[in-house]
N, CA, C and O atoms as CSV, one atom per row, in Angstrom:
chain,resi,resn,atom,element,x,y,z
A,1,UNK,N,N,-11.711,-2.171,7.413
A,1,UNK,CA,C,-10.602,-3.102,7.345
A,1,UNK,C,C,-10.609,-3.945,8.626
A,1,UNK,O,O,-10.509,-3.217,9.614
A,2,UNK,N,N,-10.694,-5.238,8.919
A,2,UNK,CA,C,-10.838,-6.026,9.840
A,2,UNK,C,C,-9.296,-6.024,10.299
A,2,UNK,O,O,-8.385,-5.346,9.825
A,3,UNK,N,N,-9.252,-6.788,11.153
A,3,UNK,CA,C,-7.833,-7.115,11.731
A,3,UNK,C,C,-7.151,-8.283,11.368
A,3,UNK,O,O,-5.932,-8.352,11.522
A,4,UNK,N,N,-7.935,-9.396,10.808
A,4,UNK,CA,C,-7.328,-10.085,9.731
A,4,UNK,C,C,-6.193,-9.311,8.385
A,4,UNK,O,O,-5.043,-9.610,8.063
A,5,UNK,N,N,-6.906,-8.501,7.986
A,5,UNK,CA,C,-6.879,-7.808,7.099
A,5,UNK,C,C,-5.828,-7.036,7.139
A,5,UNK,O,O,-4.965,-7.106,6.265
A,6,UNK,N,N,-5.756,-6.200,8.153
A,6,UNK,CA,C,-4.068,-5.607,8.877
A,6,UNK,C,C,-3.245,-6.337,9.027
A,6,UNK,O,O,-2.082,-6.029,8.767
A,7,UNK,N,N,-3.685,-7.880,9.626
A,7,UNK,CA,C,-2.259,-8.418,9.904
A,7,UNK,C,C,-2.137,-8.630,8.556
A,7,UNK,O,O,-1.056,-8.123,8.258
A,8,UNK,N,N,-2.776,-9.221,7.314
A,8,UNK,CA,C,-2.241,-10.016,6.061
A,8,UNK,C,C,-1.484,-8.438,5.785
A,8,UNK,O,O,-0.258,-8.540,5.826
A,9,UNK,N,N,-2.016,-6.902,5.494
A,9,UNK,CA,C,-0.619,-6.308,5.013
A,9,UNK,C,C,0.547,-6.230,5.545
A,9,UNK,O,O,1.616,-5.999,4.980
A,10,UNK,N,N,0.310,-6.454,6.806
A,10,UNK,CA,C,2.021,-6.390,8.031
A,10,UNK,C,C,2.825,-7.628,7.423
A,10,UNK,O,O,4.052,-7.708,7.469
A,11,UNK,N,N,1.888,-8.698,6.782
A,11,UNK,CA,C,2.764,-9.768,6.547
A,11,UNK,C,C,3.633,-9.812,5.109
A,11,UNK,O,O,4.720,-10.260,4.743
A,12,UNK,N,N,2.427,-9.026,4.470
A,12,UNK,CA,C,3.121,-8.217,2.983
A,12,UNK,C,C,4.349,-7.501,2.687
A,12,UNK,O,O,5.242,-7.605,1.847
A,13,UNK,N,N,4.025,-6.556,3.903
A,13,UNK,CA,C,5.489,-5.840,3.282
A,13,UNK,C,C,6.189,-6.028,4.595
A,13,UNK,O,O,7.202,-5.345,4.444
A,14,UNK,N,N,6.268,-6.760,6.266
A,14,UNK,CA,C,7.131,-7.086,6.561
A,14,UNK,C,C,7.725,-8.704,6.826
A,14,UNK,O,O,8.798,-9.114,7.270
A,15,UNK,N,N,6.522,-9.383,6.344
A,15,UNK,CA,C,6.888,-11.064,6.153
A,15,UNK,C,C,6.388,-11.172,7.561
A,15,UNK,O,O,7.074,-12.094,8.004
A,16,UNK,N,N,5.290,-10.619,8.897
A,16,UNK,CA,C,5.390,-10.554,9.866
A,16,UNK,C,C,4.424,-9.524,10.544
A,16,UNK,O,O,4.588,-8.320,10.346
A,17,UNK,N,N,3.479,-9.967,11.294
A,17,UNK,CA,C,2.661,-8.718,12.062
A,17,UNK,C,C,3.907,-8.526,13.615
A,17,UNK,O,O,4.149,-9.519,14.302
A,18,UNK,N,N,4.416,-7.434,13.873
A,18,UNK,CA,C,5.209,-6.858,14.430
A,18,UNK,C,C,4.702,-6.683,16.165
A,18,UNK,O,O,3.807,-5.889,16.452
A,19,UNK,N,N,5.132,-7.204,16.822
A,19,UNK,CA,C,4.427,-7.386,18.409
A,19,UNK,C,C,3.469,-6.083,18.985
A,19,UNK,O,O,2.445,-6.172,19.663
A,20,UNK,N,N,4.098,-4.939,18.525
A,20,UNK,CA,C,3.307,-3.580,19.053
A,20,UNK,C,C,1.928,-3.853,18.016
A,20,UNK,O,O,0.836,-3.469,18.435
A,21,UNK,N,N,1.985,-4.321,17.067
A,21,UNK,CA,C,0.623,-4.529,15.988
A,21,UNK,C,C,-0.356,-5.070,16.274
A,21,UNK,O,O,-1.433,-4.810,15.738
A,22,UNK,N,N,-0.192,-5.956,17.198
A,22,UNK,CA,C,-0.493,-7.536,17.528
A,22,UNK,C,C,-1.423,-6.747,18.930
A,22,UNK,O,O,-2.644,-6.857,19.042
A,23,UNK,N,N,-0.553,-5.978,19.889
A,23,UNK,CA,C,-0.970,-5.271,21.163
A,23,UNK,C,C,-2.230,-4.751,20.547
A,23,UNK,O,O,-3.390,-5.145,20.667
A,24,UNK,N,N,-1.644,-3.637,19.765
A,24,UNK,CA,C,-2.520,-2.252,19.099
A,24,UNK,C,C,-4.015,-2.852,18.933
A,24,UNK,O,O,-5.039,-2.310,19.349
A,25,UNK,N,N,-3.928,-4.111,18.222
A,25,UNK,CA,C,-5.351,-4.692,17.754
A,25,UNK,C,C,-6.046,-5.449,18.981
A,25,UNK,O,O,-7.247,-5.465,19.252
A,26,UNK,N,N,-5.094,-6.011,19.590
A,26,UNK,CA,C,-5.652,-6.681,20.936
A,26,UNK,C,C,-6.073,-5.355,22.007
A,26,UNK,O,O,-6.939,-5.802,22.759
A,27,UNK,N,N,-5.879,-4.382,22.238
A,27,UNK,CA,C,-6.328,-3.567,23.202
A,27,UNK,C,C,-7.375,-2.780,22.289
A,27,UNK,O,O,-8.354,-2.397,22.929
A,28,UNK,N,N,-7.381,-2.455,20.930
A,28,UNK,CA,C,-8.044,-1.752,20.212
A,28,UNK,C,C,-9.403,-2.402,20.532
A,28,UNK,O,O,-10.224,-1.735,21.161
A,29,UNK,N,N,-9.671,-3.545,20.177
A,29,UNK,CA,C,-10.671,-4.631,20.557
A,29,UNK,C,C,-11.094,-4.481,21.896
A,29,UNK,O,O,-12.195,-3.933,21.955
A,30,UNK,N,N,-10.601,-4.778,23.007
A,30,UNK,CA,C,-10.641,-4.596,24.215
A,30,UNK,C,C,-11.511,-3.216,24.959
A,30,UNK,O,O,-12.339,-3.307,25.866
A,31,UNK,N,N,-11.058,-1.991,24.299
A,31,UNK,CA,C,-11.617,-0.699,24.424
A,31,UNK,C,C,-12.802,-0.606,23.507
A,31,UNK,O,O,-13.353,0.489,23.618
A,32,UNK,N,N,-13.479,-1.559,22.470
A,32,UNK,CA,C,-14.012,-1.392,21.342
A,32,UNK,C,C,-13.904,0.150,20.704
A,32,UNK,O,O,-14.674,1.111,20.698
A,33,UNK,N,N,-12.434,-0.117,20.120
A,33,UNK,CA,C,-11.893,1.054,19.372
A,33,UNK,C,C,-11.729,0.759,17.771
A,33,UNK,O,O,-11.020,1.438,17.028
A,34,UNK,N,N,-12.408,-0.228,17.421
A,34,UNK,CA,C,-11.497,-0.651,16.118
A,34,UNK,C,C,-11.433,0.285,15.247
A,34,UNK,O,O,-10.464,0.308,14.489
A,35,UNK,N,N,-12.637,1.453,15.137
A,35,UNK,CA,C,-12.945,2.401,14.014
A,35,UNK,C,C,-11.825,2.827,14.250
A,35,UNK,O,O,-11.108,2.824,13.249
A,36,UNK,N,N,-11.091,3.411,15.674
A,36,UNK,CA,C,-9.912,4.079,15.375
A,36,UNK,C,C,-8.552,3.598,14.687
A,36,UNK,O,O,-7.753,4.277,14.042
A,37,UNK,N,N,-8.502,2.032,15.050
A,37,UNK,CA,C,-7.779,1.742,14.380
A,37,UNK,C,C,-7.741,1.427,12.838
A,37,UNK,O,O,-6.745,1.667,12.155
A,38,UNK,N,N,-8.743,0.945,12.406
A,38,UNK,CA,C,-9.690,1.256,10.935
A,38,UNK,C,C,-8.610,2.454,10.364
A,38,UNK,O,O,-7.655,2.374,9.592
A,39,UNK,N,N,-9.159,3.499,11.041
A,39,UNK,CA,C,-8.407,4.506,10.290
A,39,UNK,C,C,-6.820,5.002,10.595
A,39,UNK,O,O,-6.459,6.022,10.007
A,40,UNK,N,N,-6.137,4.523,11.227
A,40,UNK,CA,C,-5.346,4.783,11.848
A,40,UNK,C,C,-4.124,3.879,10.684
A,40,UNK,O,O,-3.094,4.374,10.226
A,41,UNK,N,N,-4.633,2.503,10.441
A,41,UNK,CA,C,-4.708,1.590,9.234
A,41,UNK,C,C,-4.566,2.258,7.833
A,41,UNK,O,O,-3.641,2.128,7.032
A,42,UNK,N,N,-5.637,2.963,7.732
A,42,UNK,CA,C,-6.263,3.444,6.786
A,42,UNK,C,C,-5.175,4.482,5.904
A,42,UNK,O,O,-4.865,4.478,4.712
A,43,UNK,N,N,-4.810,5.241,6.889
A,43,UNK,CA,C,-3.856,6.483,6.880
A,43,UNK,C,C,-2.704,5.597,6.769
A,43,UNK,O,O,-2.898,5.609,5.553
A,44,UNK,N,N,-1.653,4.816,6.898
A,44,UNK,CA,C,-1.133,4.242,7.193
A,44,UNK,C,C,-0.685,3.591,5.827
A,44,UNK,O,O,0.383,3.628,5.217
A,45,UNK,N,N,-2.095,2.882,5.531
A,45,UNK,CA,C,-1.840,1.901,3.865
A,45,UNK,C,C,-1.881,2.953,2.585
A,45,UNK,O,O,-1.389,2.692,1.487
A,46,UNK,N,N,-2.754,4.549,3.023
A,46,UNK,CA,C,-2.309,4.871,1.749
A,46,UNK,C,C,-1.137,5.812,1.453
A,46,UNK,O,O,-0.773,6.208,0.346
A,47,UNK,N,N,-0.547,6.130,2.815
A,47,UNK,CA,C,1.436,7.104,2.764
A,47,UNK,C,C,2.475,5.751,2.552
A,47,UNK,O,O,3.628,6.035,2.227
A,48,UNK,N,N,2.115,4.209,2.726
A,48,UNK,CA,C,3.403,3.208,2.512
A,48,UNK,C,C,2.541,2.367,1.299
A,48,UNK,O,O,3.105,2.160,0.224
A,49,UNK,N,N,1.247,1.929,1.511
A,49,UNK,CA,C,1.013,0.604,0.453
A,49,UNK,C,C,1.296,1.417,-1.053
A,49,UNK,O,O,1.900,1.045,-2.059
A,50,UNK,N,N,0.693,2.487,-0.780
A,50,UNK,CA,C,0.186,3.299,-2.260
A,50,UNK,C,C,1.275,4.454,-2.378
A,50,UNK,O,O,1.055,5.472,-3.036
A,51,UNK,N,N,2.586,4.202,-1.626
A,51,UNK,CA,C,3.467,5.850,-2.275
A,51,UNK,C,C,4.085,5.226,-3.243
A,51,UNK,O,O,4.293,4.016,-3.341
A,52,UNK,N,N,4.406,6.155,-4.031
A,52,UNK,CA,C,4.992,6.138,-5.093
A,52,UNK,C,C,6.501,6.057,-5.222
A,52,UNK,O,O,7.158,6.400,-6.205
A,53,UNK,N,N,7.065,5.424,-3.791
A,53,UNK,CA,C,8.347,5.054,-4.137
A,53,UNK,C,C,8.358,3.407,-3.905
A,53,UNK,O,O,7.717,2.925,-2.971
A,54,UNK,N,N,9.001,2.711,-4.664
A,54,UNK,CA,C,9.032,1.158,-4.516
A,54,UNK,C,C,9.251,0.489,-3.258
A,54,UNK,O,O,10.113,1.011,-2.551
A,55,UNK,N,N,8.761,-0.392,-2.872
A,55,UNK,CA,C,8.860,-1.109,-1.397
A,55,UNK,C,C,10.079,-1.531,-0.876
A,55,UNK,O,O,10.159,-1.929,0.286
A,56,UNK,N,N,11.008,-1.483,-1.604
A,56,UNK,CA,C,12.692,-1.339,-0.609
A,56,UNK,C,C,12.885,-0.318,-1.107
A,56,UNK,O,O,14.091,-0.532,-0.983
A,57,UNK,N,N,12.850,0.964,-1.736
A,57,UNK,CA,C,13.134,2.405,-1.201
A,57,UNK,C,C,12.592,2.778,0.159
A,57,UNK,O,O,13.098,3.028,1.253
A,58,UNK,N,N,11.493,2.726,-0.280
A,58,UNK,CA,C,10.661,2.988,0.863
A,58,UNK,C,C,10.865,2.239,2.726
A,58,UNK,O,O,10.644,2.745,3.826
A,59,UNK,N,N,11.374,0.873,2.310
A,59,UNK,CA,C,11.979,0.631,3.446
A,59,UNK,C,C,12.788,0.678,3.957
A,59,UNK,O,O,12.905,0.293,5.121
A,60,UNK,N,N,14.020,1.383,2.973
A,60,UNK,CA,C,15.508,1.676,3.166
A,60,UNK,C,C,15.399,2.959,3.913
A,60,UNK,O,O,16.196,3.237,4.809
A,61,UNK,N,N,13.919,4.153,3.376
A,61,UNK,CA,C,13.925,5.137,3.990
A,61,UNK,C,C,13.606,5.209,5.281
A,61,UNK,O,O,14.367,5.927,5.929
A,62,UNK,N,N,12.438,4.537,6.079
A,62,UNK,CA,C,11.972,3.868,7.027
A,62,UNK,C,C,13.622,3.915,8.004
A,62,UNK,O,O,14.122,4.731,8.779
A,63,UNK,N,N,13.998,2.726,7.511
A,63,UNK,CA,C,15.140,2.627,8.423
A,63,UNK,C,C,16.119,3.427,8.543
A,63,UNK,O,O,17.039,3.206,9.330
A,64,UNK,N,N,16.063,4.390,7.837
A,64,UNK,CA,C,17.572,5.619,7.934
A,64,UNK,C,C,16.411,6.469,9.092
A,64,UNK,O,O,16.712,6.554,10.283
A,65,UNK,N,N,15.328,6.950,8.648
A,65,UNK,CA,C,14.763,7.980,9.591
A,65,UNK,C,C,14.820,7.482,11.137
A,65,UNK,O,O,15.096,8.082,12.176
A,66,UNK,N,N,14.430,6.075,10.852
A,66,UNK,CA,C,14.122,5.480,12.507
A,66,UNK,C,C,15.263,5.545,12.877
A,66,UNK,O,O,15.300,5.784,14.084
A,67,UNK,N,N,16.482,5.423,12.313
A,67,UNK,CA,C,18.070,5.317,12.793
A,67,UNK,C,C,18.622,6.368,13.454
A,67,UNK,O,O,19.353,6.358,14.445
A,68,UNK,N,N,18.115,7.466,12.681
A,68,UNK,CA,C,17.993,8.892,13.148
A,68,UNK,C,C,17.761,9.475,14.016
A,68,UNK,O,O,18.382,10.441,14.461
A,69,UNK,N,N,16.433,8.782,14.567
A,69,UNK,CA,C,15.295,9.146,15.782
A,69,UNK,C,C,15.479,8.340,16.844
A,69,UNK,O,O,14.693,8.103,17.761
A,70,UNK,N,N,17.022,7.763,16.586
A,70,UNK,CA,C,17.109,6.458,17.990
A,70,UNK,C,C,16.314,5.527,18.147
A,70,UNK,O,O,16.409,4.827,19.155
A,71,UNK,N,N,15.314,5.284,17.168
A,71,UNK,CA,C,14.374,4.064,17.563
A,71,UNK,C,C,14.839,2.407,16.787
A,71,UNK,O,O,14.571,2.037,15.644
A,72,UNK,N,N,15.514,1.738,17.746
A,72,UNK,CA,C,16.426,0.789,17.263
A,72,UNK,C,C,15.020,-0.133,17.236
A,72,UNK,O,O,14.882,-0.066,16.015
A,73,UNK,N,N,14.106,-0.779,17.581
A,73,UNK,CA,C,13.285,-1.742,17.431
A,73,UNK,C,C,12.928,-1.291,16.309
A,73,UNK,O,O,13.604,-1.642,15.343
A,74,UNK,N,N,11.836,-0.435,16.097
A,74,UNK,CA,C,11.134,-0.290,14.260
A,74,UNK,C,C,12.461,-0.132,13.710
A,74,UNK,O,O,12.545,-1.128,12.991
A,75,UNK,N,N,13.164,0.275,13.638
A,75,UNK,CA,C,14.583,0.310,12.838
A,75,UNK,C,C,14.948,-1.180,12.437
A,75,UNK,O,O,15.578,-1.429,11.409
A,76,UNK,N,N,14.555,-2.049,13.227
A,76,UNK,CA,C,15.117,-3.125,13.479
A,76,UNK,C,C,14.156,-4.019,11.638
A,76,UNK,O,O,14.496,-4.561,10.586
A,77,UNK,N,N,12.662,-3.523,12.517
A,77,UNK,CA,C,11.597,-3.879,11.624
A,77,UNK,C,C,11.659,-3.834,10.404
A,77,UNK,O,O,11.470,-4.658,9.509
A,78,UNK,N,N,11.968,-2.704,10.445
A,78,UNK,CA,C,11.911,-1.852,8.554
A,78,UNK,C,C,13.408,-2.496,7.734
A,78,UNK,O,O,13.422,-2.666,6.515
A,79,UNK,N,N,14.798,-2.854,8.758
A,79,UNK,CA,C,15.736,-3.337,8.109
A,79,UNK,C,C,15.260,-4.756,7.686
A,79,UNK,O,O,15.925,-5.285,6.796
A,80,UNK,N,N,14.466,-5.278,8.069
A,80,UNK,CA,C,14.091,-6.463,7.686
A,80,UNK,C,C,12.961,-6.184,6.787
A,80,UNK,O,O,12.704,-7.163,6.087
A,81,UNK,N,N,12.113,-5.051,6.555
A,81,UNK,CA,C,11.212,-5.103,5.783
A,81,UNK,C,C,12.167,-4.923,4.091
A,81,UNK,O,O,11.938,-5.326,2.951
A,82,UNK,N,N,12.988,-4.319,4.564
A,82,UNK,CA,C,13.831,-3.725,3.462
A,82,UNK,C,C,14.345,-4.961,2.545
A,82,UNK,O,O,14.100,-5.142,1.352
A,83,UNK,N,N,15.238,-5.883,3.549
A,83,UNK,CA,C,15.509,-7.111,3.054
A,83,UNK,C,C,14.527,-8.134,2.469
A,83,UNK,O,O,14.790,-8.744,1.433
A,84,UNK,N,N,13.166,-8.341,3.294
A,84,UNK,CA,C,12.141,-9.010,2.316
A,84,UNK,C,C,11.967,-8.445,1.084
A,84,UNK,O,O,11.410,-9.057,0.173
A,85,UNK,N,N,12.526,-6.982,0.936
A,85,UNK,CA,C,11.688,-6.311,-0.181
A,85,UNK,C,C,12.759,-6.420,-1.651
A,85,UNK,O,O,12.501,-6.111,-2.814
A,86,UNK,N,N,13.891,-6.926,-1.108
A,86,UNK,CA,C,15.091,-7.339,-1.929
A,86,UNK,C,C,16.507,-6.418,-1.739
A,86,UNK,O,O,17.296,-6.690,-2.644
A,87,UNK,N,N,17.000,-5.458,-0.852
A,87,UNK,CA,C,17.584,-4.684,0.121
A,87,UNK,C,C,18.747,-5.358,-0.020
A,87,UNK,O,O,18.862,-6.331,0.725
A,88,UNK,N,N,19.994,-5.039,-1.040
A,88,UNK,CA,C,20.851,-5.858,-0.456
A,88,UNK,C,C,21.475,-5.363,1.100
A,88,UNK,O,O,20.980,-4.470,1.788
A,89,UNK,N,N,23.012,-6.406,1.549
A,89,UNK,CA,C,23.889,-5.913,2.647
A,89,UNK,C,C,24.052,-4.474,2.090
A,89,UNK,O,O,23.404,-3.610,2.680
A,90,UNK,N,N,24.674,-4.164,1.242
A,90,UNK,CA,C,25.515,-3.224,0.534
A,90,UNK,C,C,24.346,-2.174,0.895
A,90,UNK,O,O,24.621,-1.582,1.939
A,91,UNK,N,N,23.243,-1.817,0.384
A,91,UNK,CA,C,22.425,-1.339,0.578
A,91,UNK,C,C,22.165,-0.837,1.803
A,91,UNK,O,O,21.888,0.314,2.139
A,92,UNK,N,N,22.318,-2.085,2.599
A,92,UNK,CA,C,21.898,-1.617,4.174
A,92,UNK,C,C,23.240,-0.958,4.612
A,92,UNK,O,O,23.041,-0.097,5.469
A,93,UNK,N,N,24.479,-1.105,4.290
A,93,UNK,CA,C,25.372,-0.963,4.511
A,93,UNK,C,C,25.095,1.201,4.136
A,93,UNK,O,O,25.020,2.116,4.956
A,94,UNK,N,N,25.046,1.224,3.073
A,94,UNK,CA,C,25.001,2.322,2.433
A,94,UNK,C,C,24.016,3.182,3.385
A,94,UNK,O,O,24.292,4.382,3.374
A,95,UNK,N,N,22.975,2.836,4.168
A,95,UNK,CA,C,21.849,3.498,4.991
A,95,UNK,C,C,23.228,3.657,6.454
A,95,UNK,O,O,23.353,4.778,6.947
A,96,UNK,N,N,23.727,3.016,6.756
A,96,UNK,CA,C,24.560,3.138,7.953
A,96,UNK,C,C,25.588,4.275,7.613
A,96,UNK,O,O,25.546,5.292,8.306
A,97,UNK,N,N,26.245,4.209,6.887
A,97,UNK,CA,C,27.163,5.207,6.366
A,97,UNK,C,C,26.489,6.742,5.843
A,97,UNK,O,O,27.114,7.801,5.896
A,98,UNK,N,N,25.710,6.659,5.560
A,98,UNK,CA,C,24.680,8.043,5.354
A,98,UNK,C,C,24.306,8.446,7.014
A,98,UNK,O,O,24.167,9.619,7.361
A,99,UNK,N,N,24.175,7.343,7.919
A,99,UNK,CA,C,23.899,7.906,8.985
A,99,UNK,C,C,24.372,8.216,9.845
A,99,UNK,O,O,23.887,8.664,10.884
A,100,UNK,N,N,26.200,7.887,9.345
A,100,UNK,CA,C,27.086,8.448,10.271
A,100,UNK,C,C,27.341,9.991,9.965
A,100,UNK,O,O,27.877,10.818,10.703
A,101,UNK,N,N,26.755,10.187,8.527
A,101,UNK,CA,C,26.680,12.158,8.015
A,101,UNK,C,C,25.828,12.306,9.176
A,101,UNK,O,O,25.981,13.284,9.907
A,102,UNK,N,N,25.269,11.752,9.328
A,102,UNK,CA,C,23.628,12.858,9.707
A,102,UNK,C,C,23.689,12.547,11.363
A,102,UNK,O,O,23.077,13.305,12.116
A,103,UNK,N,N,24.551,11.252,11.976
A,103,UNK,CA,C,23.982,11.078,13.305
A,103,UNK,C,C,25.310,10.737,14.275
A,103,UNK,O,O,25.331,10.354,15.445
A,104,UNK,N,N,26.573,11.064,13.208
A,104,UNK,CA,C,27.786,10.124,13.432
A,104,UNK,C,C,28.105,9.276,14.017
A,104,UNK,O,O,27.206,8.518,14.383
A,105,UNK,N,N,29.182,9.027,14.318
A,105,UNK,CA,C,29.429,7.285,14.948
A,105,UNK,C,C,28.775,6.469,15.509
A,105,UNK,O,O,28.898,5.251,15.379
A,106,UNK,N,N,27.872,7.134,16.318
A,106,UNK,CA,C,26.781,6.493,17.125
A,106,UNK,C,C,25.133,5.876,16.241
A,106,UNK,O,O,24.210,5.064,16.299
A,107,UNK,N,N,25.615,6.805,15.614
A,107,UNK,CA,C,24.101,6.503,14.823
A,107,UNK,C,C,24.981,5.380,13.942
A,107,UNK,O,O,24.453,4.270,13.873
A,108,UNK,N,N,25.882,5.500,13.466
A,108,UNK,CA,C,26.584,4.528,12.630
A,108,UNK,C,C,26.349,2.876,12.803
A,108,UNK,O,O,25.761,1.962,12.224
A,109,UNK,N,N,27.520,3.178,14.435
A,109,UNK,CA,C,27.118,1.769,14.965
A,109,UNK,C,C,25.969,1.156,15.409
A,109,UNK,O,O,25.891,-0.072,15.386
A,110,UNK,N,N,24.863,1.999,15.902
A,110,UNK,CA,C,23.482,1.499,16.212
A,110,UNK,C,C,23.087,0.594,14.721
A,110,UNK,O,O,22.702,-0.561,14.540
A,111,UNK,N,N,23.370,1.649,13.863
A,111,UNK,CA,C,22.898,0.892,12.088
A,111,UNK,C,C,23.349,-0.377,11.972
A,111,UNK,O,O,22.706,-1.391,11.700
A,112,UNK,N,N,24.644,-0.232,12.226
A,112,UNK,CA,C,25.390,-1.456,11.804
A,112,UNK,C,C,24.942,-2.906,13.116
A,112,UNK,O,O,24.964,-4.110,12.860
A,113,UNK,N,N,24.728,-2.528,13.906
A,113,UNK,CA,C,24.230,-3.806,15.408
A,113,UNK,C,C,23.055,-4.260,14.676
A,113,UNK,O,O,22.815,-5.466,14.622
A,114,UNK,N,N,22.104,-3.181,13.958
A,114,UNK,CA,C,20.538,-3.525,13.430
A,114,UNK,C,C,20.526,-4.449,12.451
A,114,UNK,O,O,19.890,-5.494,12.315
A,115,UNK,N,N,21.403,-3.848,11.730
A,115,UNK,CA,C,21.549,-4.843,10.159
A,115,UNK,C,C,21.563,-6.016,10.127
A,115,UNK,O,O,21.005,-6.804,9.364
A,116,UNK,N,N,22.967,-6.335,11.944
A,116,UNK,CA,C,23.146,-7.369,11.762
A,116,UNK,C,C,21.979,-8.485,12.537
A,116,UNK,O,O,21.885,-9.711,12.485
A,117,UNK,N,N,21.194,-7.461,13.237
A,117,UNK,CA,C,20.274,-8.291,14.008
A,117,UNK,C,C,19.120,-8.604,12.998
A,117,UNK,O,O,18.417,-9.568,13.302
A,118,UNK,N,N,18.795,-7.890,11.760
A,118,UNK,CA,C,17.348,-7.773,11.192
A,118,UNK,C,C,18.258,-9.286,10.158
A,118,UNK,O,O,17.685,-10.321,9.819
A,119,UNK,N,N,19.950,-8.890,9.833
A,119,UNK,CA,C,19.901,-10.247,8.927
A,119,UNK,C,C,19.783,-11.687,9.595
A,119,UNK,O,O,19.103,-12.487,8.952
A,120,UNK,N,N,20.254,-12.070,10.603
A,120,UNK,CA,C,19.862,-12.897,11.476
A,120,UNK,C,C,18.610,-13.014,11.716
A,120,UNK,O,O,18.186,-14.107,12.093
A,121,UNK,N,N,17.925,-12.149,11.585
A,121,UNK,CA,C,16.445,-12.739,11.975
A,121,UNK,C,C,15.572,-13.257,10.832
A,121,UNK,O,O,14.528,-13.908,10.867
A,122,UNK,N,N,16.280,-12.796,9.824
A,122,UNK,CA,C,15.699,-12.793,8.213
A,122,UNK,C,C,16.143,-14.193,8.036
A,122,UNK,O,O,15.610,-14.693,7.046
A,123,UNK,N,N,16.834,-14.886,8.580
A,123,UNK,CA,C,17.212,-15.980,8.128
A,123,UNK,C,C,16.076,-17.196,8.688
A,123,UNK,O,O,15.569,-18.169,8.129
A,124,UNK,N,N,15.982,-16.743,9.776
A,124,UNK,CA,C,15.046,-17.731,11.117
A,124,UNK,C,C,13.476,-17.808,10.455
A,124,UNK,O,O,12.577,-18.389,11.064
């Protein structure tokens, strides 16, 4: 898989090759590592391109776990992958409120700052 090739799926399912993506391939190159990233890719396209849950499940799930794990940037990513993927508010709304069960208020409001940053950016 070339790096053309990576960025066209980053652009697939997030409308966007994602800045750490962009690094990953530029230093991958740099170290002449690509095989690792090859597979790293590889592993990658067949647990999201090829699972068997639809591409806004799958990105709705993305963003509850990352919400979970405190990681507000890919959180950020995946709320917007979610929305390219047809994700309504309500939807995203519904991932914030599940994550005040699991992470309460804090995880709540982190959700809710993301949503509103991934819909703003979805617009641009």
């Amino acid at each position: 898989m070339t790096p053309d090739a990576i960025r066209a799926n980053y652009r697939e399912l997030l409308g966007h090759v994602p800045a750490n993506i962009e690094i990953r391939l530029t230093l991958a190159e740099a170290a002449k590592r690509g095989a690792a990233i090859e597979a790293i890719e590889a592993w990658r396209e067949e647990l999201i391109l090829r699972n068997p849950l639809d591409r806004k499940t799958q990105q709705l799930v993305h963003f509850a776990l990352l919400i979970g794990a405190g990681h507000d940037q890919p959180a950020r990513i995946h709320a917007q992958g979610a929305i390219k993927a047809g994700a309504t508010v309500e939807e995203l709304f519904g991932v914030a409120e599940t994550a005040a069960i699991t992470g309460g208020m804090p995880a709540f409001s982190r959700a809710i700052t993301i949503i509103q940053r991934a819909l703003d950016g979805s617009k641009k």
